[in-house]
N, C-alpha and C positions, 0 to 999 in steps of 0.2 A: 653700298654695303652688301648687297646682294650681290654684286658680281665676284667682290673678295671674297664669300663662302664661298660661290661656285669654283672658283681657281683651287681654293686651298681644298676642296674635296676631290677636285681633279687631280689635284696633288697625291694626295691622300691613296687614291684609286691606282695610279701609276705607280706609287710606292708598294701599294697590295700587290699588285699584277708582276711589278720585279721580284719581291720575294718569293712567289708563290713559284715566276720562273725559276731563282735559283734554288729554292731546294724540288722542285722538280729534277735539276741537274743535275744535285747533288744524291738524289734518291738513285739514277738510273745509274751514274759514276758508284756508286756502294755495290748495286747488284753485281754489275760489269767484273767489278773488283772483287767480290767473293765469289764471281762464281768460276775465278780463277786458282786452281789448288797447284802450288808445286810443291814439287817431293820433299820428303821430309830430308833436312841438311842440306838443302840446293843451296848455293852460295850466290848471290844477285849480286852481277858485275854490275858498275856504272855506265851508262851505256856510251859515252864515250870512250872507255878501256875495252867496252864490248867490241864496240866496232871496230878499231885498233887491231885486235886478239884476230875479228873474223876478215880483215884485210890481209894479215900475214898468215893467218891458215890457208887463206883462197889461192895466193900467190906460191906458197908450198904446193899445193894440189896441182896448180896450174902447171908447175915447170917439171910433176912428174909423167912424161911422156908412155914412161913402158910403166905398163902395171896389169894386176890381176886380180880377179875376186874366184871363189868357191861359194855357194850358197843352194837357197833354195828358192823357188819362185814358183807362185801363182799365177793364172792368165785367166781373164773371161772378159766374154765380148757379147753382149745381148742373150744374157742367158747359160751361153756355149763356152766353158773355157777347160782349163786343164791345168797341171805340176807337176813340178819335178825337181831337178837337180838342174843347175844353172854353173859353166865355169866362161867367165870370159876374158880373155886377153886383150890386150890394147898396144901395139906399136906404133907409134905416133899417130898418123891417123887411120892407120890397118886395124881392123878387129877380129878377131874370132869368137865365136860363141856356140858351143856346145848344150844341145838341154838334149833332157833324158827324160821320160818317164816311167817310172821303175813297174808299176801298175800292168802299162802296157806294152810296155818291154819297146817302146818308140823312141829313137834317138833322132836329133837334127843338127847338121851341122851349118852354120851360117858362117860366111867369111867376105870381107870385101873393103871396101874403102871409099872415098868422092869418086859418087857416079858408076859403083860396079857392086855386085852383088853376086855371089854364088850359093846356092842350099842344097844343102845334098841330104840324104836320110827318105825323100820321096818317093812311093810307086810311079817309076817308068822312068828312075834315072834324075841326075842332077838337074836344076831349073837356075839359069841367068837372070841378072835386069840390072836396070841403072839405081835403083832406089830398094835399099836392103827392108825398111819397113813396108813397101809396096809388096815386094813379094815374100815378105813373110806374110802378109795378109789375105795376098789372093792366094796363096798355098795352103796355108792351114788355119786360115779366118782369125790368127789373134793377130790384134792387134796392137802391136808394140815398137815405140819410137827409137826404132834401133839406134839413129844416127844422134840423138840430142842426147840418148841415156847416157852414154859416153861419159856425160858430163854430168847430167842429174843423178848418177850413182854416185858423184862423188862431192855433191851440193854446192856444186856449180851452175850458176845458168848456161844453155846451149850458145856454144858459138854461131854467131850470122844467122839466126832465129829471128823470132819476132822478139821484143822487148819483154825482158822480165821484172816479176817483179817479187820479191825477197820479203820474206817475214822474219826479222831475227828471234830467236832464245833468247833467255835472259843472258847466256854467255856470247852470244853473236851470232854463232853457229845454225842458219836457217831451221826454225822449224816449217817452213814450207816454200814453194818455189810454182810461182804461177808463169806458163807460159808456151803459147802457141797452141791456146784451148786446153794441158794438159796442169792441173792441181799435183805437184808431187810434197806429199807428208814426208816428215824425218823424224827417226829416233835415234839417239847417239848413244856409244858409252860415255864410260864421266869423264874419259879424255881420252883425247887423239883427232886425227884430221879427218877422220871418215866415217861417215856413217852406220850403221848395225842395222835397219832397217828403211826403206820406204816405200809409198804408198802410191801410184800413179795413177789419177785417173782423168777420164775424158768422156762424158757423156755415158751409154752403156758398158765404157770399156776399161777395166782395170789392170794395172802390175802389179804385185806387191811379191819384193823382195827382200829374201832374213839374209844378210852376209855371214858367213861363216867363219872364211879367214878373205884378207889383205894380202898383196904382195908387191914389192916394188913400189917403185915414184915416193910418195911421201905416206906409205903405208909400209914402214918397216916393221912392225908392230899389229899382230892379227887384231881384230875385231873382237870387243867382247863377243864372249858369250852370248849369244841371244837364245830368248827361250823357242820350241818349236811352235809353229803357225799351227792355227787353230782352223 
C-alpha cells in the first residue's frame, strides 16, 4: 500500500514538473513573440511562398552581371572612420568604386577584378595588389570587403566564401546575411529586388550603406527613397 502512494505521488511530481516545463516554454515563446513589432500594414507571407518569392528574386539578382548603385556610406574601424558619397559599378567580375569625401575634399578611386587591384586618389601616386580589401586597408585603415560586397549589396551571400547563413523577412527577402566573420543587416523598400539600406559589421569594423538609386541587371527601377543617415 505504501509503495502504490509512493508511485502515484511520483506520478503526481512528474506531472508538476511537465507543466511547470511547459508553461515555462510558453512564458519565454509570448516574450519572444511580442517583443517582435512589425510595421503597421506589413503583409505576412507563408513561408513557403516566402521562400518561393526569395528563390526567384535571388536568381533575378544573380543573372544581373552589369549593374550600378549611387549612394552614401559610412566607414569606421576601431574608432577611426569616415563618409561620403559612394558610386560603384560592376562588369561581370570588374568593379569600380569611386568614394568622395565632400568635408575633406578626398576622392579614391578603386578598380580591379580576381587577383588585381588598382587605387588611385593617394599621396605619391597610384598603389597596386592582388587583394582590393587588403589594400584598401593598408592605405587608408578602412576596412571593407570589397570583393563579397559585390554580392552583399545586393543580398546575396558571397560567391566561393565561407558558408553563409540567411535570416529571412517575413517576405523572404534576407533580413541579415552572416558570413566569413562579417553580420550584414538589410532594409528594403516595400518592393523590388534590392535593397535601400545595409549594415556590415566585423568585430571593430563597420559599413553602412543608404542606396540612392539602382541601375542595370535586375534594378531597372531606383531604390526607394531612403531617409538621410544619422
Amino acid at each position: 500500500m505504501a509503495a502504490s502512494v509512493a508511485v502515484v505521488g511520483g506520478m503526481r511530481a512528474a506531472l508538476t514538473r511537465t507543466a511547470a516545463i511547459a508553461m515555462l516554454a510558453l512564458g519565454l515563446s509570448a516574450c519572444v513573440g511580442g517583443a517582435v513589432k512589425r510595421p503597421a500594414g506589413e503583409t505576412v507571407v507563408p513561408a513557403a511562398d516566402a521562400a518561393q518569392r526569395e528563390a526567384a528574386r535571388a536568381q533575378r539578382v544573380s543573372a544581373g552581371s552589369e549593374w550600378s548603385l549611387t549612394g552614401r556610406i559610412a566607414v569606421s574601424n576601431a574608432g577611426k572612420g569616415g563618409s561620403g558619397r559612394i558610386e560603384w559599378t560592376q562588369r561581370g567580375e570588374r568593379f569600380e568604386v569611386a568614394l568622395s569625401a565632400p568635408v575633406t575634399r578626398q576622392s579614391w578611386r578603386l578598380a580591379g577584378g580576381p587577383g588585381e587591384a588598382r587605387l588611385e586618389g593617394l599621396e605619391g601616386g597610384p598603389r597596386s595588389g592582388d587583394n582590393a580589401a587588403a589594400l584598401l586597408l593598408e592605405t587608408t585603415g578602412w576596412d571593407i570587403p570589397v570583393e563579397a560586397l559585390g554580392n552583399w549589396l545586393r543580398g546575396l551571400p558571397a560567391e566561393g566564401g565561407a558558408a553563409a547563413k540567411l535570416t529571412p523577412g517575413p517576405d523572404g527577402r534576407p533580413l541579415s546575411i552572416e558570413q566569413g566573420g562579417w553580420t550584414i543587416a538589410y532594409q528594403w523598400p516595400a518592393s523590388g529586388d534590392l535593397p535601400s539600406r545595409l549594415d556590415a559589421r566585423r568585430a571593430s569594423a563597420r559599413v553602412r550603406l543608404i542606396v540612392d538609386e539602382w541601375q542595370g541587371g535586375a534594378a531597372d527601377v531606383s531604390a526607394a527613397a531612403a531617409p538621410s543617415s544619422r
